[in-house]
LUMGULUM-987269 format. One line per field, with one value per residue (C-alpha): residue in one letter; x, y, z; residue number from 1; chain. Coordinates in Angstrom, 1 decimal. Example, Ala and Ser with C-alpha at 12.3 -4.5 7.8 and 13.67 -1.06 7.14 Angstrom:
BEGIN
logu	[A|S]
x	[12.3|13.7]
y	[-4.5|-1.1]
z	[7.8|7.1]
kolba	[1|2]
balo	[A|A]
//
This chain:
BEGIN
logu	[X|X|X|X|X|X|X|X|X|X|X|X|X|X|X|X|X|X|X|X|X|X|X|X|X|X|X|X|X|X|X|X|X|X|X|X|X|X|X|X|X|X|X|X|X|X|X|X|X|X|X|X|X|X|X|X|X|X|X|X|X|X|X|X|X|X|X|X|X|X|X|X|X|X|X|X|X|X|X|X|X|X|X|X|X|X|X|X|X|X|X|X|X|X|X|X|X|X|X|X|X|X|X|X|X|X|X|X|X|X|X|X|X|X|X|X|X|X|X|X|X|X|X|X|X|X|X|X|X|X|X|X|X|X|X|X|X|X|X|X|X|X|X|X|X|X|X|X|X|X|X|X|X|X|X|X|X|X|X|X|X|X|X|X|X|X|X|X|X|X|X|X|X|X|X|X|X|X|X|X|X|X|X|X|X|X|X|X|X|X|X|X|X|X|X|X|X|X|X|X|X|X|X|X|X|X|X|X|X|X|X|X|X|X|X|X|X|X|X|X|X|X|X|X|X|X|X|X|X|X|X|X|X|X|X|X|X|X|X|X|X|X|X|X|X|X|X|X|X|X|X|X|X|X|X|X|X|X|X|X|X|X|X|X|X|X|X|X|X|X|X|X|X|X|X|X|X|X|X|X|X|X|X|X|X|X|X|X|X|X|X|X|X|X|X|X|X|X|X|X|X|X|X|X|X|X|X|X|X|X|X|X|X|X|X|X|X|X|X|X|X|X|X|X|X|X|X|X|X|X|X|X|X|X|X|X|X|X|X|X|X|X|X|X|X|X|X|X|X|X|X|X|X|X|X|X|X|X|X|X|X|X|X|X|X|X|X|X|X|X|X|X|X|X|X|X|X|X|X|X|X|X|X|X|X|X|X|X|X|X|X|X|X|X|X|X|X|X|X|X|X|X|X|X|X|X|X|X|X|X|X|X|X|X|X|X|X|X|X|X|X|X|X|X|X|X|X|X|X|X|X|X|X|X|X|X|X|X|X|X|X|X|X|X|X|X|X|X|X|X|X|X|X|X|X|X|X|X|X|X|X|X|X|X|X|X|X|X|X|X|X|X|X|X]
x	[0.0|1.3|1.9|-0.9|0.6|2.2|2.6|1.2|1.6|0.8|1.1|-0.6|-4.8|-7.2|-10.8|-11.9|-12.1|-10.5|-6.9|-7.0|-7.1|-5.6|-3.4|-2.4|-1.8|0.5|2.7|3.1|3.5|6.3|7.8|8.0|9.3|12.0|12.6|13.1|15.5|17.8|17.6|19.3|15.9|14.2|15.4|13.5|10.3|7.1|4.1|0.7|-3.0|-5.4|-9.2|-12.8|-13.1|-14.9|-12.6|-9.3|-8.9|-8.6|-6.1|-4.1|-4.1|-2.8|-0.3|1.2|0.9|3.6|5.4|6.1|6.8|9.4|10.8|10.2|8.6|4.9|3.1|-0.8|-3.1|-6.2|-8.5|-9.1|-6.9|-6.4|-3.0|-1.3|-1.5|0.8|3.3|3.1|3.8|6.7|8.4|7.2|8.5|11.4|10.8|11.3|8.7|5.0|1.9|-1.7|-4.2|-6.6|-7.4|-7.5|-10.5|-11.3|-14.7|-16.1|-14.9|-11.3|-8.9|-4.8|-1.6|0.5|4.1|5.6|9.7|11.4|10.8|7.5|7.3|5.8|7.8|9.9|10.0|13.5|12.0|8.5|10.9|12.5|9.6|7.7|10.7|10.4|6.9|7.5|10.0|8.1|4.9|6.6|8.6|4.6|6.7|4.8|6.1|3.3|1.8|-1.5|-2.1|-2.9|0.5|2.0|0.2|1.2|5.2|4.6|5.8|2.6|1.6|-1.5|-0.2|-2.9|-0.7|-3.7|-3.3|0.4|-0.7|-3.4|-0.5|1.6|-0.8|-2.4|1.2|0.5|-1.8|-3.4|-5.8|-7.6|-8.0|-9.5|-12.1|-13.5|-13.9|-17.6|-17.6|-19.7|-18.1|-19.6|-17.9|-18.2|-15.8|-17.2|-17.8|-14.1|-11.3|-11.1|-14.6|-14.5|-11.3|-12.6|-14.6|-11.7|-9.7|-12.0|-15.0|-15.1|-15.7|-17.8|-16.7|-19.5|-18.9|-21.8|-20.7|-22.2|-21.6|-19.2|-20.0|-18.2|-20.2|-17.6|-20.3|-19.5|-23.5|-24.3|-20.4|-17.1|-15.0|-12.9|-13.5|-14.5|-17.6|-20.2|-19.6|-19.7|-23.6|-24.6|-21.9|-22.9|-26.2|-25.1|-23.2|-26.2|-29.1|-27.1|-25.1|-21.9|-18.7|-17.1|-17.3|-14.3|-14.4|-11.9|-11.8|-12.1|-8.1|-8.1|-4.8|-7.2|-9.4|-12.1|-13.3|-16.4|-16.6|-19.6|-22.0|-21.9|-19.6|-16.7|-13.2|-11.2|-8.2|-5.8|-7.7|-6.9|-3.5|-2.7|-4.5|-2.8|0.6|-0.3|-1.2|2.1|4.0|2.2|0.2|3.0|6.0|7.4|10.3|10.2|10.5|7.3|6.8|4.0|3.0|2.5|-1.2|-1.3|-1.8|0.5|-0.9|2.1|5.1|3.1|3.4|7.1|8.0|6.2|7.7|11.2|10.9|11.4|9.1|10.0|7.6|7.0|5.2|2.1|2.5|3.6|6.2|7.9|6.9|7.9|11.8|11.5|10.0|12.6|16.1|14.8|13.4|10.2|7.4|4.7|4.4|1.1|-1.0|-3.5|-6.0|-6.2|-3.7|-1.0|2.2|3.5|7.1|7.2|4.8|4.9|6.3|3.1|-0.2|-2.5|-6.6|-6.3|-3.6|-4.8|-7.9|-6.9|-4.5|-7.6|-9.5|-6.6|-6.4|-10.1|-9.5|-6.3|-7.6|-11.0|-12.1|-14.3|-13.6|-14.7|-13.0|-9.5|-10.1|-10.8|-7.6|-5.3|-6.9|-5.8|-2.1|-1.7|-4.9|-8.0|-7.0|-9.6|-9.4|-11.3|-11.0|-12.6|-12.3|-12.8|-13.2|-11.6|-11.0|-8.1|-6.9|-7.3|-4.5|-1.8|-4.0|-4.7|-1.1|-0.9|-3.8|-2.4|1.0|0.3|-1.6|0.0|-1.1|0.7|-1.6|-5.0|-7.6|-5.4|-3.3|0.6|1.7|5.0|6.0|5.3|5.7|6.0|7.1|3.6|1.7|1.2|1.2|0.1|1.6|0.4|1.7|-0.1|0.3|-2.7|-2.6|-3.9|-2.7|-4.0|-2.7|-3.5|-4.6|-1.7|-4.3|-7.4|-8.4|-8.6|-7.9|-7.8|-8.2|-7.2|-7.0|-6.2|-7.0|-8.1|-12.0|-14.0|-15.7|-12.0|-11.5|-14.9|-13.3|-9.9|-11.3|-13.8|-10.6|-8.6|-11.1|-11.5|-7.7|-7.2|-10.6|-12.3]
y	[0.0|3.2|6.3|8.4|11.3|14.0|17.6|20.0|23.8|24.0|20.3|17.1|17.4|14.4|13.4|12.0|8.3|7.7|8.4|10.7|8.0|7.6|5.0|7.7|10.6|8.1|7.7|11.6|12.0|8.9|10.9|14.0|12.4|11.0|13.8|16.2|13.3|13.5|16.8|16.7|18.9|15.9|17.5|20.6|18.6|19.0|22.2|20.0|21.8|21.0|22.9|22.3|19.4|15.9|14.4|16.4|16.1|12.5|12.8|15.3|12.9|9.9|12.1|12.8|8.9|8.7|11.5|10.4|7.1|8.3|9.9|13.4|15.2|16.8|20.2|19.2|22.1|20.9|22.4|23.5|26.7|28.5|27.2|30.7|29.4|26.7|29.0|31.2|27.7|26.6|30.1|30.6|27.2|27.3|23.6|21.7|22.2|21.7|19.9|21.6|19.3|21.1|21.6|25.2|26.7|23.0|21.5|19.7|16.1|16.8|17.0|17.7|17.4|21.1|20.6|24.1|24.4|25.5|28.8|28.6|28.9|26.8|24.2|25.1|23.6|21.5|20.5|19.8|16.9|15.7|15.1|13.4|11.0|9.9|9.3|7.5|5.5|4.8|4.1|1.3|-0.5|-0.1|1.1|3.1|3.5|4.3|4.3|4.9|8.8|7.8|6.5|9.5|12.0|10.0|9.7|13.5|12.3|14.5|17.6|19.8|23.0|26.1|29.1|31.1|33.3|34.0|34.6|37.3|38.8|39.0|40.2|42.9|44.8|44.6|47.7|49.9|47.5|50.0|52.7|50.1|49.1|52.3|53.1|53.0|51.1|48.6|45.2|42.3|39.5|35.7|33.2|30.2|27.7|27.2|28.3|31.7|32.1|34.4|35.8|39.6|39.9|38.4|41.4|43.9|43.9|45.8|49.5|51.0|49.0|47.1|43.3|40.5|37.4|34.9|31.0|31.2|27.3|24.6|22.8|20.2|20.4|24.0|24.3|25.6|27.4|25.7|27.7|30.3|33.8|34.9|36.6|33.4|32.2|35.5|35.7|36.1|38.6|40.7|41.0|41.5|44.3|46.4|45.2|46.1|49.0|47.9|49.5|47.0|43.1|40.5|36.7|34.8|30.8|27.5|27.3|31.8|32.4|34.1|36.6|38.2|42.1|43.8|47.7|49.4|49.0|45.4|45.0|42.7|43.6|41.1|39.8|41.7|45.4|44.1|43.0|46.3|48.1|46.3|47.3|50.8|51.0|49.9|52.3|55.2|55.1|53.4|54.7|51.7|50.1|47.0|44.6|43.0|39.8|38.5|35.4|35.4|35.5|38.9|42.5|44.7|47.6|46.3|46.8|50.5|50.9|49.8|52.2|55.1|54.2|53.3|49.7|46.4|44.0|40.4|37.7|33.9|31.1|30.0|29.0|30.8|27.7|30.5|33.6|32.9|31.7|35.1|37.2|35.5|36.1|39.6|41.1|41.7|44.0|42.0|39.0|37.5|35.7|36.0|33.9|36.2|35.5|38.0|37.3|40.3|41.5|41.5|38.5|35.5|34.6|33.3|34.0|35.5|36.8|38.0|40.9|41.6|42.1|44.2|45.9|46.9|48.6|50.4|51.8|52.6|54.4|56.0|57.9|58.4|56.4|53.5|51.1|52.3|55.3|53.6|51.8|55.0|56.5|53.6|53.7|57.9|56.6|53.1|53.3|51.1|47.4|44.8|41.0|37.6|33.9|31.0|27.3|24.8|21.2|18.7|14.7|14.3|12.0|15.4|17.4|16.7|17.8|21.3|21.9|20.8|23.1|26.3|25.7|25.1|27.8|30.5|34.2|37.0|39.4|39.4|41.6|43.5|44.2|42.6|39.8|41.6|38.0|34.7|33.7|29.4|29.3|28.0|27.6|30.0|33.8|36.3|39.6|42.1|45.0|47.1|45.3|43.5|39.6|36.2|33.4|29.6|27.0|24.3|24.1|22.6|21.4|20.0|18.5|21.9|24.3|28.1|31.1|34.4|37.9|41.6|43.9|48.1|47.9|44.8|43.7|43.2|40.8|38.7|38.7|37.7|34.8|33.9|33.9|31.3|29.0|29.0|28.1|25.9|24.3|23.3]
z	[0.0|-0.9|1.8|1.3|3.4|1.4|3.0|0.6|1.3|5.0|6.5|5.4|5.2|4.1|5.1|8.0|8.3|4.8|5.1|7.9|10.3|14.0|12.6|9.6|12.5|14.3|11.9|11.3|14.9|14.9|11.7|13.7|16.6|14.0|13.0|16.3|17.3|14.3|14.4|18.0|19.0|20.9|24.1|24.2|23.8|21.7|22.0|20.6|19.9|18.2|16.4|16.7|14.2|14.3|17.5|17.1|20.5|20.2|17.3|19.1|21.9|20.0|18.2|22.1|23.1|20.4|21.0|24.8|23.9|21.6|25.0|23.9|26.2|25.1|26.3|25.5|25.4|27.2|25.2|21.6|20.1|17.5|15.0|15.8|19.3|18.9|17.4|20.3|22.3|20.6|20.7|24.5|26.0|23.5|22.0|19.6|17.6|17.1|15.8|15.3|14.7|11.8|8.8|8.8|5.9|4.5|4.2|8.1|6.5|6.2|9.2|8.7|10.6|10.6|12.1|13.3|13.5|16.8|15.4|15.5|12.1|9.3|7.9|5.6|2.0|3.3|6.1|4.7|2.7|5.7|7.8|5.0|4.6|8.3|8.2|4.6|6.6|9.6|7.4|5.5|8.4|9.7|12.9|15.8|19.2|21.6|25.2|26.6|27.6|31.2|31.6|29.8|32.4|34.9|34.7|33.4|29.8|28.8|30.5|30.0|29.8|29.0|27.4|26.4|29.0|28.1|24.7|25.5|27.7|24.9|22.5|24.5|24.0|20.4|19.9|23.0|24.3|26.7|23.8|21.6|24.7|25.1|21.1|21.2|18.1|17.0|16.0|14.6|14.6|13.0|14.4|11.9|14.9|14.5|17.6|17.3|19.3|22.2|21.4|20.3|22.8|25.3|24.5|23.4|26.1|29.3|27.9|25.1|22.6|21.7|20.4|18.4|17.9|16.0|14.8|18.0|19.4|18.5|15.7|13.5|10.7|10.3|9.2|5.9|5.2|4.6|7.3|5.1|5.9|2.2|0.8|-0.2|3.5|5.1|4.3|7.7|8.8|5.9|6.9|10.5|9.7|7.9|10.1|13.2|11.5|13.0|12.8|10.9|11.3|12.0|10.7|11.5|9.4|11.8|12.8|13.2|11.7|9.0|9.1|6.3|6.9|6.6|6.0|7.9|4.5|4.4|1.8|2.1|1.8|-0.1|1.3|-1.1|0.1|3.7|3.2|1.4|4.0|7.1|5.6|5.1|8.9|9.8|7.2|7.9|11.2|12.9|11.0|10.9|8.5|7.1|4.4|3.3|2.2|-0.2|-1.9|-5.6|-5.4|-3.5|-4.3|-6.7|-4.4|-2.3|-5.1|-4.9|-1.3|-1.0|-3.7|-1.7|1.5|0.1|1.8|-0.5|-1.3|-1.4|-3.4|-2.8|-4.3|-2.4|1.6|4.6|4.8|2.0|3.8|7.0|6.6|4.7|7.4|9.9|7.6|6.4|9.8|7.6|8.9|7.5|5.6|4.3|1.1|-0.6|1.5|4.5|6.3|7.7|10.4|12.0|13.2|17.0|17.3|15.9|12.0|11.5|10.0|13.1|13.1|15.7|15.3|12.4|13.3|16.0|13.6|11.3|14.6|15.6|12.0|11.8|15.2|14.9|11.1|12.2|9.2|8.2|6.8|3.1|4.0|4.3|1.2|-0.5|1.5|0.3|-3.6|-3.1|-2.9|-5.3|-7.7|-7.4|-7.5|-7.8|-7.4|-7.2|-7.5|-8.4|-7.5|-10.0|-8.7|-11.7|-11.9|-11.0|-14.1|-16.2|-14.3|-16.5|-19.7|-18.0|-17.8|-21.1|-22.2|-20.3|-21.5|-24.8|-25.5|-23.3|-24.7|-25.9|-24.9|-23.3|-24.4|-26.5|-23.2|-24.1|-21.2|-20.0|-18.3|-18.0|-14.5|-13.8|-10.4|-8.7|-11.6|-14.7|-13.8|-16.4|-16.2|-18.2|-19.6|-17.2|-14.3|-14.3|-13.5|-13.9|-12.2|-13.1|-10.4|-8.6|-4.6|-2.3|0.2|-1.7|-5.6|-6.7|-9.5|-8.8|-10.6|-9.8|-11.4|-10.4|-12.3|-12.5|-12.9|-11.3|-14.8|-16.3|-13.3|-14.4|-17.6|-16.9|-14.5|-17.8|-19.8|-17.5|-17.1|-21.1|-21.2|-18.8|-20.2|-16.8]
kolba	[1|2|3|4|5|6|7|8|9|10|11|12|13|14|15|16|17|18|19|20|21|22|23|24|25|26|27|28|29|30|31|32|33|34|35|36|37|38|39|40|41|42|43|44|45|46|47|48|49|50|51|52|53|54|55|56|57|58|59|60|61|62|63|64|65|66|67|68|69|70|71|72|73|74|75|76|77|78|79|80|81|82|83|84|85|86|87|88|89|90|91|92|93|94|95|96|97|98|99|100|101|102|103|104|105|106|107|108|109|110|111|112|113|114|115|116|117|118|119|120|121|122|123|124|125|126|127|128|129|130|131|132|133|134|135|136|137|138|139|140|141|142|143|144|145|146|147|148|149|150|151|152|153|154|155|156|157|158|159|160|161|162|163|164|165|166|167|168|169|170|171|172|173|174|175|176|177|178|179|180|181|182|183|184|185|186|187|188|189|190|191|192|193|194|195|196|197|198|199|200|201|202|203|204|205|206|207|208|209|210|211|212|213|214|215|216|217|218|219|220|221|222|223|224|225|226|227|228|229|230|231|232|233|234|235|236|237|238|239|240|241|242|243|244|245|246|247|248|249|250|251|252|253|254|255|256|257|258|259|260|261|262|263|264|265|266|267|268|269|270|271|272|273|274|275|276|277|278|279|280|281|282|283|284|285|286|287|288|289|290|291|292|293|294|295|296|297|298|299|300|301|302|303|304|305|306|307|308|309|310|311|312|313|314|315|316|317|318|319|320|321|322|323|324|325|326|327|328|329|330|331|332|333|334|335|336|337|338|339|340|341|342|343|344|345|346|347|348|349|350|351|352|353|354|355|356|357|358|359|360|361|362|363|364|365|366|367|368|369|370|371|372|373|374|375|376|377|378|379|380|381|382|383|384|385|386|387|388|389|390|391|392|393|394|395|396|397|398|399|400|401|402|403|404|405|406|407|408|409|410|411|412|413|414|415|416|417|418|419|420|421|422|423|424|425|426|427|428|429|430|431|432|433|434|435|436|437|438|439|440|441|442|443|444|445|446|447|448|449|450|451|452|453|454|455|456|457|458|459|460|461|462|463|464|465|466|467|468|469|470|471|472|473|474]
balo	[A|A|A|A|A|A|A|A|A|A|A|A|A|A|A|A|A|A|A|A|A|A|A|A|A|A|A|A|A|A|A|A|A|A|A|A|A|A|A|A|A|A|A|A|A|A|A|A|A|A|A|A|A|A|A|A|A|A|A|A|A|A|A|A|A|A|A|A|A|A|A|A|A|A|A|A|A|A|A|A|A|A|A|A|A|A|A|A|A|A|A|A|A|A|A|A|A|A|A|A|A|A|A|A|A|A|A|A|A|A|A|A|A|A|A|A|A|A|A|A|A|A|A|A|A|A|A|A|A|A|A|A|A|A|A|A|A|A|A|A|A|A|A|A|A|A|A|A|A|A|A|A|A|A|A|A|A|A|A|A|A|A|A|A|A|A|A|A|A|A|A|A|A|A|A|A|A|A|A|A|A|A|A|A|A|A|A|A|A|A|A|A|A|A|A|A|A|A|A|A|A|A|A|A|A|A|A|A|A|A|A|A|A|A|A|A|A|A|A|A|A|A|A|A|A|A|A|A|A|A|A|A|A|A|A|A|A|A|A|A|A|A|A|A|A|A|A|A|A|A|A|A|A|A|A|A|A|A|A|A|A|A|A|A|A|A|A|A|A|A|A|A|A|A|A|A|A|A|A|A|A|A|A|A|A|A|A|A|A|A|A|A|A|A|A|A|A|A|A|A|A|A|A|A|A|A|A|A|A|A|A|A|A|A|A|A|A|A|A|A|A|A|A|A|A|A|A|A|A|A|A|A|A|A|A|A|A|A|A|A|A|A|A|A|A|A|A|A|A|A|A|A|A|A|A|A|A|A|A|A|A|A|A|A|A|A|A|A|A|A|A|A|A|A|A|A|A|A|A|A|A|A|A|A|A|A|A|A|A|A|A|A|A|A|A|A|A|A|A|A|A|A|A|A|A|A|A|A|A|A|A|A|A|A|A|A|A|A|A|A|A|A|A|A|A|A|A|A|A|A|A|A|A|A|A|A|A|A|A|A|A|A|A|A|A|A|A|A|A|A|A|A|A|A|A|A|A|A|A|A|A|A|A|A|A|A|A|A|A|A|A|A|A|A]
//
């Protein structure tokens, strides 16, 4: 039988009871075990969490029964977090690395396996290789050390340890939390019955702030949405926002290291707007100095911005396991992608809701602005910038023809507009003359094909989607 776990761009992901099985997770958690003790970073022990899906508790627990057998020590949160969490547990007890059971924005039947360097990090690409190989290994010689929990607990092999507290302290020095309490805004917020429930109003409630939250209990079916904070499952928040006439509203996806925005009309701010926006907050209401780091699939509004505030811009293919060596190496002031998620200096170098979402308040307060306003502030200084995606389900016998198709019949120009440069790195990247884009690739983390295009005028960007799909013939 052949290994069905390969990492894709954020850890390993599959559905529940097909190959994500306990006996599947074992062997990740024996490769990482493996892996930490070739490594010579066995010693410093293992941070584990784990989300709201169908009994992640119960795969996180098994992933620590092998862990501790392995004689690697394991911190167990005792209850669920959010992924950015985990980061904050790694850097904060200085171990070895970590796992996060999730699977982030997927659909309620898949489940996932992240692993998280002594950084704190994502894997990187290197590493990503390495820890597959151990688990290839292990999987084959069908080898699994392993001891009950009980025991574990007991000769303090595994120990719960709850850092949430530590991780409000250390995020509360991120932005003037007592300012932001006493606003007298209204904020809506959806947490997607995923981990980042509570969390807002955690660190937001106690003045005049005023904080609605809704789809915050834990519900693995994630009823009627697939957890990604992105317009078609943001219904509900949408309408929030304009019956209540909130301020703004917050979403954060079912693992909250993303996070979706709603300006004050009920509109919803795509992830590029935010991104743009987030790093403009930092550049100008902050005054702060940085590289910034962006994924391929992000906003050309940030190539504008670094020119304006004479900082460079660096450019990844698709993962924060690209991003974040590069935030690291580079001191970057930002680094994010274009599915909402965004790491910040001073934190952690991974993607984290909630900063950003406190970010995005402290910018709405600091300028006086709504949302719409800022958006209208930013477009003053880079140009209007519009974007959208689609996601096109395929067999998965065909995925060779649609590279086939796109490469074969690669344009010279699209509508009349020349491509400046062909771009191949993740995917096929279209980049027009006038800086317009369209990107045709396939998903890292699900049987997927996306489509994505920014363009100057939001009817060019249906027609640039339209185009894609035509070439790559799905």
């Amino acid at each position: 039988m052949n290994n069905p776990i390969k990492f894709g761009t954020d850890g390993w992901r599959a559905v529940i009871a097909d190959d994500f099985t306990f006996t599947n997770v074992r062997f990740c958690a024996q490769g990482a075990a493996d892996y930490l003790k070739q490594k010579g970073l066995a010693g410093r022990g293992i941070y584990i969490g784990y989300d709201h899906r169908f009994a992640s508790e119960d795969f996180a627990a098994a992933a620590a029964e092998v862990i501790a057998a392995n004689g690697i020590k394991v911190y167990l949160s005792p209850k669920a977090i959010p992924t950015p969490f985990v980061s904050f547990g790694v850097i904060s007890k200085k171990t070895g690395g970590g796992i996060a059971i999730t699977a982030s924005h997927n659909p309620a039947k898949w489940n996932g396996f992240k692993f998280r360097e002594e950084t704190g990090a994502s894997v990187s690409e290197e590493t990503s290789l390495e820890v597959e190989k151990y688990i290839d290994l292990a999987f084959n010689a069908n080898k699994i050390n392993t001891m009950p929990l009980a025991q574990a607990l007991n000769t303090k092999a595994v120990e719960y340890m709850d850092l949430t507290p530590a991780y409000f302290a250390s995020v509360s020095k991120l932005v003037n939390l007592d300012s932001l309490c006493n606003t007298g805004l209204k904020v809506a917020v959806d947490s997607m019955f995923g981990v980042g429930a509570g969390n807002f109003k955690r660190l937001l409630s106690g003045g005049t702030t005023q904080i609605t939250e809704i789809n915050g209990e834990r519900n693995p079916c994630f009823p009627g949405i697939n957890p990604e904070p992105i317009a078609v499952n943001l219904q509900k928040l949408l309408a929030l926002v304009t019956q209540q006439k909130a301020s703004v509203g917050l979403a954060t996806d079912g693992d909250a290291d993303r996070i979706g925005i709603v300006d004050e009309k009920g509109g919803f701010l795509t992830q590029l707007q935010v991104f743009a926006l987030l790093c403009l907050y930092l550049l100008e209401v902050r005054g702060e100095r940085g590289p910034l780091v962006k994924t391929i699939t992000s906003t050309a509004m940030l190539d504008r911005l670094g020119e304006i505030y004479k900082v460079p811009v660096y450019e990844t293919p698709v993962g924060f396991k690209y991003v974040a060596p590069l935030m690291i190496t580079q001191n970057a002031l930002i680094g994010g992608e274009e599915s909402g998620g965004y790491g910040f200096r001073g934190h952690i170098p991974e993607r984290d809701a909630i900063p950003a979402g406190l970010y995005f308040l402290d910018f709405m307060v600091k300028t006086g602005k709504t949302p719409s306003q800022l958006l209208a502030y930013l477009y003053s200084k880079v140009g209007e910038h519009y974007y959208d995606r689609i996601d096109l389900h395929f067999p998965q016998e065909k995925r060779q023809a649609i590279i086939d198709r796109v490469r074969n019949g690669a344009p010279r120009s699209i509508e009349n507009v020349k491509v400046a440069r062909l771009d191949t790195q993740d995917g096929f990247r279209f980049i027009l003359a006038d800086n317009s884009w369209l990107l045709i690739r396939f998903s890292g983390t699900e049987p997927i094909l996306r489509i994505y295009a920014e363009t100057n005028d939001t009817e060019r960007v249906k027609r640039l989607l339209q185009f894609g799909r035509e070439l790559a013939g799905v």
